[in-house]
N, C-alpha and C positions, 0 to 999 in steps of 0.2 A: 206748211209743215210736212216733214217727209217721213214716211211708214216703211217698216223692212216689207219682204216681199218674197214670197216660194211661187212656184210652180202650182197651176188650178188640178193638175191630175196626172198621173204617169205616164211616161212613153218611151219607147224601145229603140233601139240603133242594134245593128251586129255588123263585124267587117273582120278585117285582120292586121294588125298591127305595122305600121312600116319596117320598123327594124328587126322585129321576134316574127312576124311571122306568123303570130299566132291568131288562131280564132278568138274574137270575142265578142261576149253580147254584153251589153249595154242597159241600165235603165235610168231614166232620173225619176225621181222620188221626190213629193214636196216634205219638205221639213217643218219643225215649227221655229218663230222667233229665236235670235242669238245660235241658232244650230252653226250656221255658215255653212261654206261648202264642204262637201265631207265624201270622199268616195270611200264606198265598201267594198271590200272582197268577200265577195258571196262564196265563192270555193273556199275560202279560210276560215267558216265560219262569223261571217261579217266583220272582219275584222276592219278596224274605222281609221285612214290616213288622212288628216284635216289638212285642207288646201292653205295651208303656211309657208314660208318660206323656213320655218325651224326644221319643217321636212324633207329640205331639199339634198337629195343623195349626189347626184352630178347632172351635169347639163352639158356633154359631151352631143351637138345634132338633136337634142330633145332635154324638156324640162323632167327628168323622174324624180319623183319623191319617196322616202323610205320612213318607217316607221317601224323599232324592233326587228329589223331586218327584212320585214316584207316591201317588196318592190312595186312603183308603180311607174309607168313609164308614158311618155309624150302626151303630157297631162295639158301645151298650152292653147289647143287651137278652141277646145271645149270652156277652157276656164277663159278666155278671151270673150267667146259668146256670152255665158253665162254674167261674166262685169259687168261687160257692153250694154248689155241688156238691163243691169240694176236686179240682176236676181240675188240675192242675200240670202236664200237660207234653200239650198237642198240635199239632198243624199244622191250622191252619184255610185250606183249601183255595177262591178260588173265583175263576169271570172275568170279572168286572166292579167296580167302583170302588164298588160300595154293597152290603152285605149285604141280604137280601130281608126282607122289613118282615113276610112269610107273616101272622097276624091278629095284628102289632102288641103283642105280649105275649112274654113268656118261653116261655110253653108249648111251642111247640114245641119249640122246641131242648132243654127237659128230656128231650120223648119221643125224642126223638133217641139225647138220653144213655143212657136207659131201653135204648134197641135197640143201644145199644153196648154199653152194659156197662163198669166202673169197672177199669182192673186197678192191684194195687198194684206199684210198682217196688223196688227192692234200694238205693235212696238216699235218706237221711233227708230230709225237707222240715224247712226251716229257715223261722221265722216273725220278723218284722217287729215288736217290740213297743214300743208306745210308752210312752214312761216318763215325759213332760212332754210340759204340753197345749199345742195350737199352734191359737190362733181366726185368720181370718177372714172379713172383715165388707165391704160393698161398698152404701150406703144403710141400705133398711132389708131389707137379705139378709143372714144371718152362717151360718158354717160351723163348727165346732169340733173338733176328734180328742183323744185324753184315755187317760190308762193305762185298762188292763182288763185281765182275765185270758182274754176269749174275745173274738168280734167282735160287737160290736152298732152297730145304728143306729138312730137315733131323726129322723122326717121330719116338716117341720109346713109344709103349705102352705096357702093363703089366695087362693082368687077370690070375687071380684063374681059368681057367679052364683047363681039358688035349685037350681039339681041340686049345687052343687057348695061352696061356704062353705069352711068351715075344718077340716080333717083330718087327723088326728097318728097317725103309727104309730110303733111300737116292735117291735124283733125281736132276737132272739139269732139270728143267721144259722148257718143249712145245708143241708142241703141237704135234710130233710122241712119244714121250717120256710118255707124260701124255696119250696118246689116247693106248698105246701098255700096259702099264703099269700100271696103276690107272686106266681112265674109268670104266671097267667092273669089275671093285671091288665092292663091295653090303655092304648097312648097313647093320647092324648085329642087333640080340637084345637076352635078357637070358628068359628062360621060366617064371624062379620064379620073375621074375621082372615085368612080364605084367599086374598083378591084379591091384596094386599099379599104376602103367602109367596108365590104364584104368580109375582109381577112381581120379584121376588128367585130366583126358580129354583127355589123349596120344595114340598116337598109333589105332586109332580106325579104319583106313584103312589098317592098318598091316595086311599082308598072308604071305606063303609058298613061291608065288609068286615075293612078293617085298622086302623082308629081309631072312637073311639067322637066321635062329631061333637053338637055343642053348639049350637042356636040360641039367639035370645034367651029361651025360656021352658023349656026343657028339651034330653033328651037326642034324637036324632031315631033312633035305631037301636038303641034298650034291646032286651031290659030291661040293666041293668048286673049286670056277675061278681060284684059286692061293693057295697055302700051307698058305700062309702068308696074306689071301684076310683082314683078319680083322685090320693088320697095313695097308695096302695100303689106304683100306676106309680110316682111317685117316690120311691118308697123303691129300687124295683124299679134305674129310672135310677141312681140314688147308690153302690150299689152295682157297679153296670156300671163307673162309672169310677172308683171306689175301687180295683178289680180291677189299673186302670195302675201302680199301684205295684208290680206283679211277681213278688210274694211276699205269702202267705199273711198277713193283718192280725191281730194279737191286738190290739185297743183298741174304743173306743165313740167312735162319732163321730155330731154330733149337726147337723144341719140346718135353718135358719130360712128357709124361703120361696126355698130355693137353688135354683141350675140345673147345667147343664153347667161353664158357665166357675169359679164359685167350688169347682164340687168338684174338676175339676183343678189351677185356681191353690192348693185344700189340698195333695193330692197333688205338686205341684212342690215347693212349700215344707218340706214335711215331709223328703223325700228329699234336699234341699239342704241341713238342716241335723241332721248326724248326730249333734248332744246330744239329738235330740228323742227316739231307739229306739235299738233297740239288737236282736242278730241270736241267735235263741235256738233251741235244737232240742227245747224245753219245750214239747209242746202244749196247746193249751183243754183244760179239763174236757172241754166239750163233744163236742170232735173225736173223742174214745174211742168214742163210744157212734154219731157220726156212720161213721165207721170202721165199726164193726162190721155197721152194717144195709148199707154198700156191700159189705162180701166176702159176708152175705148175698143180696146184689141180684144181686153177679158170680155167685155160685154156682150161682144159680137160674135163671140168663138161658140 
């Protein structure tokens, strides 16, 4: 039997945002049962943007979410961890309109989690399972989600460069799996493509430091985390805004050359059309054994 689940205590991050530029600090917050993820704007008087996909403002290089007009910006690498991990219910605290990009990977926010600590709650977490498959497809991009008994993703992406070609991962997501695996994978970005981001408002907290930068013959600030860091990041991305769906995924979903906007227009679609799931309090195989090493981890912290 599976238990929702918050964070054992608070802890802080601060950085400055990829794109704004901006300062911001950070907190996560344990919640209580059914909260879900929830970030605050402590400058707006805590005003509360729930990690749904009914939030979702645009996905132009970053997932941002709106709610009444207030903006939140490159919400997937945190809400990735957070999934990954089986954290179901906190308050993501911070004040400014973009979360901090800190070195562009997951990693941090796992060790974060590590210094919190996992506690389990008194109310069953209930899972999302899909029972009939739902593609789509936008050129030559496609997306798919498909019954399964646990969460998997399968990611296949494709550049024109020689550091970078054609790279496919596969994962049974959790939270040793995504933390060993994905976390410390970096967004990436191409040199000749910065002017252009810039003159669109993008990228303006971008360094050496928090993305892995690409000229025309190689990488300029290796060595790289992985042979393969630039598909993982996007398996890493896929799953961040898989997460918008609100509840815990048992299915396999599979992605062609995707971005932001095809894995939310999956995610809209799928929770529009309720022959696709169905709501179960039957967990993965997996989550047992994911389960067990977190009340180890809370124990020990």
């Amino acid at each position: 039997m599976s238990y929702q689940t918050t964070i054992e205590r608070p802890v802080a991050t601060k950085g400055v945002g990829l794109h704004t530029a901006v300062k911001c600090h950070l907190r996560l917050v344990p919640a209580p049962a059914n909260t879900g993820i929830v970030f605050r704007r402590v400058d707006l008087d805590n005003f509360e943007i729930e990690a749904h996909v009914r939030n979702v403002a645009r996905v132009s290089y970053a997932t941002s979410l709106m709610k009444k007009g207030v903006l939140l910006s490159t919400t997937e690498h945190l809400l990735a961890a957070l999934y990954s991990c089986g954290v179901d219910n906190v308050y993501i605290e911070l004040d400014a309109l973009e979360l901090p990009i800190l070195d562009g990977s997951s990693q941090p926010f796992i060790e974060m989690l590590g210094q919190a600590g996992i506690r389990r709650l008194r109310k069953r977490r209930r899972y999302l399972k899909v029972i009939k498959p739902l593609e789509v497809s936008e050129g030559g991009r496609r997306i798919g989600i498909y019954p399964a008994n646990d969460f998997r993703v399968r990611c296949f992406v494709e550049y024109a460069h020689p550091s970078v070609g054609a790279q496919e991962i596969e994962l049974l997501v959790g939270r040793e799996s995504f933390s060993r695996m994905l976390a410390p994978a970096r967004t990436f970005g191409f040199v000749q493509d910065f002017e252009g981001l810039r003159r669109m408002g993008l990228i303006r907290g971008g360094s050496l430091e928090n993305a892995i930068v690409l000229n025309e013959s190689g990488v300029m600030n290796g060595p790289l985390r992985f042979p393969d860091e630039f598909g993982r990041h996007k398996a890493l991305d896929l799953i961040g805004d898989l997460a918008l769906v609100g509840r815990p995924l048992l299915a396999r979903v599979e992605a062609y050359k995707a971005g932001h906007a095809l894995h939310t227009q999956l995610v809209t679609r799928l929770l529009a059309d309720p022959t696709l799931w169905t709501e179960t309090y039957e967990e993965a195989p997996s989550t047992r054994s994911q389960l067990r090493a977190e009340a180890t981890f809370s124990a020990a912290d």
